[in-house]
C-alpha positions, -999 to +999 in steps of 0.1 A: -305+419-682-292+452-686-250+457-679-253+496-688-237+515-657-263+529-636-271+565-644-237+594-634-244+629-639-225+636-670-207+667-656-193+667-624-195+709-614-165+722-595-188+737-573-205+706-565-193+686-537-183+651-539-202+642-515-231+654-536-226+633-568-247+600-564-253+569-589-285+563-592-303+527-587-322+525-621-308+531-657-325+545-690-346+522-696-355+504-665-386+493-656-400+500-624-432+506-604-442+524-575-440+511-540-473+528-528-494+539-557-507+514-583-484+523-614-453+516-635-434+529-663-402+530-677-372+552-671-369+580-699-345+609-680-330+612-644-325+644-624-295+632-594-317+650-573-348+672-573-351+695-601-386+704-599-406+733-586-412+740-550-451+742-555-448+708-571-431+693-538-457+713-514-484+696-533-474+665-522-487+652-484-464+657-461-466+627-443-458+614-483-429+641-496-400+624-508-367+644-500-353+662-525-316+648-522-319+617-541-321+609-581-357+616-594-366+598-623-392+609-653-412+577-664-433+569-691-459+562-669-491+537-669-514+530-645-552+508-654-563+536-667-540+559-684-504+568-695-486+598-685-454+610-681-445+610-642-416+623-618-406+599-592-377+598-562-360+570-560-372+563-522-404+556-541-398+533-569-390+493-570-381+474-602-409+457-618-398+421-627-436+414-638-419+408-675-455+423-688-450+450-722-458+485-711-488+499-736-478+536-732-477+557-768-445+569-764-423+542-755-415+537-790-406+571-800-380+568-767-372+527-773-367+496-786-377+461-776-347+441-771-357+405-776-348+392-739-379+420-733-356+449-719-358+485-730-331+499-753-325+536-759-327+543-801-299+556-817-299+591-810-325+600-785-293+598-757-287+630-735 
């Protein structure tokens, strides 16, 4: 299991009020799957809230849209069929405790395997 601190942003803006600084659930390297849609991945990068564009948002169904004050997370994303890289909110993701290898290519430019199964950031690919 993974002791690494959950995921602070690194600089905490003046500007930015405390009450606007969160700790995300999942860490680099956590795998996790999605509550409604049929796919999983592993955690490469985490936004503390949403940091996409707003035509990105509209395109997803309302009854659907996350809100965009929570962490988002970019996974390295597989699903039967493919591997992608996806952008998730937290309300949306669960951890996967499956134990099963993801496949997708670039996990290993991103990670190592520990042996216990977890995945370990390489030297020098940290923020």
């Amino acid at each position: 299991m993974d002791e690494s601190p959950a995921y602070l942003p690194a600089m905490h803006d003046a500007a930015m009020p405390d009450d606007l600084i969160r700790t995300a659930k999942f860490n680099l390297g956590s795998v996790v799957r999605h509550r409604i849609y049929p796919f999983r991945g592993v955690v490469f990068d985490v936004d503390p809230e949403f940091a996409n564009t707003d035509e990105w948002w509209q395109a997803i169904p309302e009854e659907v849209r996350p809100r965009k004050d929570q962490p988002f997370y970019h996974l390295l994303a597989e699903n039967a069929d493919s591997e992608y890289i996806a952008y998730v909110s937290e309300q949306n993701l669960v951890p996967d405790t499956s134990g099963e290898a993801l496949r997708h290519a670039g996990i290993s430019e991103v990670f190592d395997r520990a042996p216990d199964g977890a995945y370990r950031v390489r030297a020098g690919q940290a923020n």
